[in-house]
C-alpha positions in Angstrom: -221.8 -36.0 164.6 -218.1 -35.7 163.9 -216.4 -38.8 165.5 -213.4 -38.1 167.9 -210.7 -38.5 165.7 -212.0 -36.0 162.9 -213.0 -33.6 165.9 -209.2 -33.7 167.0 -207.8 -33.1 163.6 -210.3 -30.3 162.6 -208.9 -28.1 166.0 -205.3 -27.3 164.1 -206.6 -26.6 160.9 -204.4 -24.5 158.8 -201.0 -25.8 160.0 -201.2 -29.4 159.2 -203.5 -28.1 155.7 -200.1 -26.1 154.5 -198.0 -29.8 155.3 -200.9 -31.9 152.9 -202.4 -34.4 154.7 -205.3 -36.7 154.3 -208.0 -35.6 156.9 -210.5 -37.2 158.3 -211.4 -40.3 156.5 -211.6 -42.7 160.1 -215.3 -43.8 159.7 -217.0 -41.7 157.6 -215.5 -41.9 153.8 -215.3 -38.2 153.9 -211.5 -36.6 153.3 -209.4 -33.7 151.7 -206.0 -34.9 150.6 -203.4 -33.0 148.3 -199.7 -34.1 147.4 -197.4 -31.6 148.9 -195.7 -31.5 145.3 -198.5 -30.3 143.6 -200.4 -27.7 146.2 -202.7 -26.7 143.7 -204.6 -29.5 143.5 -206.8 -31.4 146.1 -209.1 -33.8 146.1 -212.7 -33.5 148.7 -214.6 -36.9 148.8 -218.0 -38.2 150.8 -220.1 -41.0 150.1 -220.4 -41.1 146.2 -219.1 -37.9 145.5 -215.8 -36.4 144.2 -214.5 -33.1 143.6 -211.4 -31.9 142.3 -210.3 -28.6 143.6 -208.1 -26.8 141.9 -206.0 -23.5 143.2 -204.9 -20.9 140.8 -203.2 -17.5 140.1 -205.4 -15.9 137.6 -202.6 -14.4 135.9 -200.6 -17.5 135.6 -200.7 -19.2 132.0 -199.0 -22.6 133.9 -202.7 -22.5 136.3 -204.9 -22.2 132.5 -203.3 -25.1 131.3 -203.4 -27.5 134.2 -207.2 -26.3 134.3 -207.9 -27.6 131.5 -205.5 -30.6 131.4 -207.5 -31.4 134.9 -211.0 -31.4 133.6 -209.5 -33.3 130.3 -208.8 -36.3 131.5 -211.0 -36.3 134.5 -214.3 -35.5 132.4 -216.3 -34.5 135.0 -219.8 -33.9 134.9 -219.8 -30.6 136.9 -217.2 -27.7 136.6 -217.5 -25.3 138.9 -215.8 -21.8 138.5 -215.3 -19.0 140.6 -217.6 -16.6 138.6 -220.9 -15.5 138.6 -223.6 -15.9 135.7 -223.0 -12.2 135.1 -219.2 -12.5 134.9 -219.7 -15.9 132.8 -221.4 -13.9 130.5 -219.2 -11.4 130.3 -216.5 -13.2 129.5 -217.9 -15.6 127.1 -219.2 -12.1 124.8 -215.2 -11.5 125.2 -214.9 -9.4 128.3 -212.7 -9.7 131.0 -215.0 -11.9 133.3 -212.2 -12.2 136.8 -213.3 -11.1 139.7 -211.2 -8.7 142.3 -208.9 -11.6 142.8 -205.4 -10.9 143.4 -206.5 -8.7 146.8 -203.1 -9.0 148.3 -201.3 -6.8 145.7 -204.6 -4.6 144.8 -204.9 -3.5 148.1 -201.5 -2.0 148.2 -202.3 0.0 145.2 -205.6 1.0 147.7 -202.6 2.0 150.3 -201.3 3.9 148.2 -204.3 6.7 146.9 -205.3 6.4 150.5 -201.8 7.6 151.9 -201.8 10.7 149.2 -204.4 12.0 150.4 -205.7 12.7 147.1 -209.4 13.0 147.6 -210.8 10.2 145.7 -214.1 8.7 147.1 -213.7 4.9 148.0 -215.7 3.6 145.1 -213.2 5.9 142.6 -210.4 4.1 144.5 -211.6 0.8 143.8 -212.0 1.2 140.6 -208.5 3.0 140.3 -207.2 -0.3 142.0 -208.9 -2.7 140.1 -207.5 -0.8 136.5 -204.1 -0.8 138.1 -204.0 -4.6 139.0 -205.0 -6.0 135.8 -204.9 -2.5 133.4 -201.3 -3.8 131.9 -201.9 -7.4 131.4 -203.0 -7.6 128.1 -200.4 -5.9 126.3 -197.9 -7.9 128.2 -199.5 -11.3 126.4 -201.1 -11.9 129.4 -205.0 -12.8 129.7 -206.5 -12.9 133.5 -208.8 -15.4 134.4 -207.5 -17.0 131.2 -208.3 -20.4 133.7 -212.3 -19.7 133.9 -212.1 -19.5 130.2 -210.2 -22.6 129.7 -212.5 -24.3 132.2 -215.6 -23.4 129.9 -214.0 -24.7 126.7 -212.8 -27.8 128.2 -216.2 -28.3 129.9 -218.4 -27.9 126.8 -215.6 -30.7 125.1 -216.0 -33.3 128.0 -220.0 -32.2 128.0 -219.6 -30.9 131.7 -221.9 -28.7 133.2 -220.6 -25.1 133.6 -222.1 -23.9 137.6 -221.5 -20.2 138.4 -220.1 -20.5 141.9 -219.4 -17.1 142.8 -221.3 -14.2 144.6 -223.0 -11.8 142.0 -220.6 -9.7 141.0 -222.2 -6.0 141.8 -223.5 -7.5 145.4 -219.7 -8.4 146.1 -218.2 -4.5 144.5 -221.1 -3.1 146.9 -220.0 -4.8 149.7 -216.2 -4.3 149.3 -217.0 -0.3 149.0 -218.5 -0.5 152.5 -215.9 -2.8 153.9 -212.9 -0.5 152.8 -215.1 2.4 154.1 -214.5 0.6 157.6 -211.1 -0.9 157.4 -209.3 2.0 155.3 -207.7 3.5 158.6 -206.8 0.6 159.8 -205.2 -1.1 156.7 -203.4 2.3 156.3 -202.0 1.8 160.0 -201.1 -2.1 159.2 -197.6 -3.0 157.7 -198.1 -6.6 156.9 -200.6 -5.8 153.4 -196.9 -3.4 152.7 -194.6 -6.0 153.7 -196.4 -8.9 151.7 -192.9 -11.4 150.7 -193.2 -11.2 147.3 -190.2 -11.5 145.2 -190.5 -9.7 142.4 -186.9 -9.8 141.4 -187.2 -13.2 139.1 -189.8 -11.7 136.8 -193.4 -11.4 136.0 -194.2 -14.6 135.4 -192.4 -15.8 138.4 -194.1 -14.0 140.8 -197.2 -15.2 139.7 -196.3 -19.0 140.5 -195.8 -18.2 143.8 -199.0 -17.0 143.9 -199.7 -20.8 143.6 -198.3 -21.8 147.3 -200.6 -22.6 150.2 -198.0 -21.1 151.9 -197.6 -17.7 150.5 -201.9 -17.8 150.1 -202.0 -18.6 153.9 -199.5 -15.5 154.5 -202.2 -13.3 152.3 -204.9 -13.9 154.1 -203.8 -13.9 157.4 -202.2 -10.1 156.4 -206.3 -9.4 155.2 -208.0 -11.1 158.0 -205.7 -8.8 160.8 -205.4 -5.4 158.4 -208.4 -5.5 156.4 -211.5 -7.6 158.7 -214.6 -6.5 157.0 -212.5 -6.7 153.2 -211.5 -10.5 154.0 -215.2 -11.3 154.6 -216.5 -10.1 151.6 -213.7 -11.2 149.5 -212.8 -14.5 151.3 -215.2 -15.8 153.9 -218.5 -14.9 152.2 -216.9 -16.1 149.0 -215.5 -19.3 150.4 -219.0 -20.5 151.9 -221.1 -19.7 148.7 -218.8 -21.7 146.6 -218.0 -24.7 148.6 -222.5 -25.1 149.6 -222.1 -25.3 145.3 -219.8 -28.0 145.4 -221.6 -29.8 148.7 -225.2 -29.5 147.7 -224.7 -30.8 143.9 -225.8 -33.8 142.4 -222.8 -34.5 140.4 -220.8 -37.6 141.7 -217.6 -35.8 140.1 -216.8 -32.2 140.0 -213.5 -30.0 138.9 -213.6 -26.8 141.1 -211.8 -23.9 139.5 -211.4 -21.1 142.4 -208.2 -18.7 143.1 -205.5 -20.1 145.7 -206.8 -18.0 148.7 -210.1 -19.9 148.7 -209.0 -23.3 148.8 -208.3 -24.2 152.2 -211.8 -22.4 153.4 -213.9 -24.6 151.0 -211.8 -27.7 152.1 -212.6 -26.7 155.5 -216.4 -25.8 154.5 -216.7 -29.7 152.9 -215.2 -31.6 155.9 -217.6 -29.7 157.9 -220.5 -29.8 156.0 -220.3 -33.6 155.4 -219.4 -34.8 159.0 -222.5 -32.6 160.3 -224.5 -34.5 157.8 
């Protein structure tokens, strides 16, 4: 049973999450708390357990290193990432193991081969998309999901266990196919994904850190949810609940969670949930 006070502050939920509070720790020993200087990182606790959430950009070499700064001095005894075991994989044989995050700016690139008319099916667009978002990276120094990677490594120094958090990977392309085949005419109808406020104007590397902000993820996802339905419940809500029953149904008293910016307030909202229904 949630008690009356937690019940009151769970009703607002996003606007006082983007102010960083402490929620919900009345009777029960179970809170989320972040310092509004740092958004990145939050902290979830219950009874004996502890995990450290942190947001990233996964093209933001600032979000790598306070990965693996976090999980460093913490020395957890779980890290969970936001991959699957096939995407683990693939990345640890040297692939590029990051997942379609970044949806925000890929789907414009979507938006674009749609308006042209140019024929391609939807899978052929995806993939067009998903070249086009991170094609250009590497030759600009620049290493996506370079966080999951450093969360490995600094996992196997602290002798954490690495826990694949994430949907399989070719379940989640399957289901984003189908979901753009239902949202396409309406995302191309929709201005927000278009009018996304961005500024690119200060750089590369700029833009990503402000891919960092509660804020500016909150803004993201709220353009998704209204343009794009079925796309921000593959890529968000599905995502969001199999990562955060990970991080509520392990055994480890202390955890570092390692998940893109646009999924952290859904699994802080999953935990408090999850724990005050225990």
């Amino acid at each position: 049973m949630l008690d009356s006070h937690c019940s009151r502050m769970l009703r607002p939920w996003l606007r006082p999450m983007l102010r960083g509070r402490r929620f919900c720790t009345a009777t029960t020993g179970v809170s989320v708390e972040y310092n509004s200087a740092n958004q990145t990182i939050s902290y979830l606790r219950a009874p004996g357990r502890e995990v450290i959430l942190i947001g990233t950009a996964h093209i933001s070499s600032s979000s790598a290193q306070e990965v693996r700064d976090m999980i460093i001095k913490e020395r957890p005894s779980g890290v969970m990432v936001e991959l699957c075991p096939k995407r683990i994989q693939k990345m640890r044989d040297g692939g590029l193991g990051v997942s379609p995050g970044g949806l925000g700016e890929m789907l414009k690139v979507l938006l674009r081969g749609l308006g042209s008319g140019g024929g391609l099916p939807m899978q052929g667009l995806l993939e067009q998309a998903l070249k086009g978002f991170y094609g250009n990276f590497k030759s600009m120094g620049i290493e996506p999901g370079a966080e999951f990677k450093n969360a490995m490594e600094a996992a196997e120094e602290v002798g954490a266990k690495v826990i694949a958090g994430d949907i399989d990977i070719t379940l989640t392309m399957e289901g984003l196919t189908r979901a753009l085949q239902q949202d396409w005419q309406q995302m191309l109808a929709c201005r927000e994904l278009l009018d996304l406020d961005i500024d690119h104007s200060r750089g590369f590397m700029d833009t990503a850190e402000q891919l960092k902000s509660r804020e500016k993820a909150a803004q993201i996802n709220a353009a998704m949810r209204k343009c794009a339905p079925h796309v921000y419940e593959v890529m968000i809500e599905d995502r969001d609940r199999t990562m955060a029953g990970y991080l509520c149904r392990s055994s480890h008293r202390k955890m570092v969670g390692v998940v893109g910016m646009g999924h952290c307030v859904g699994i802080e909202k999953a935990w408090l949930e999850h724990f005050m229904n225990v």
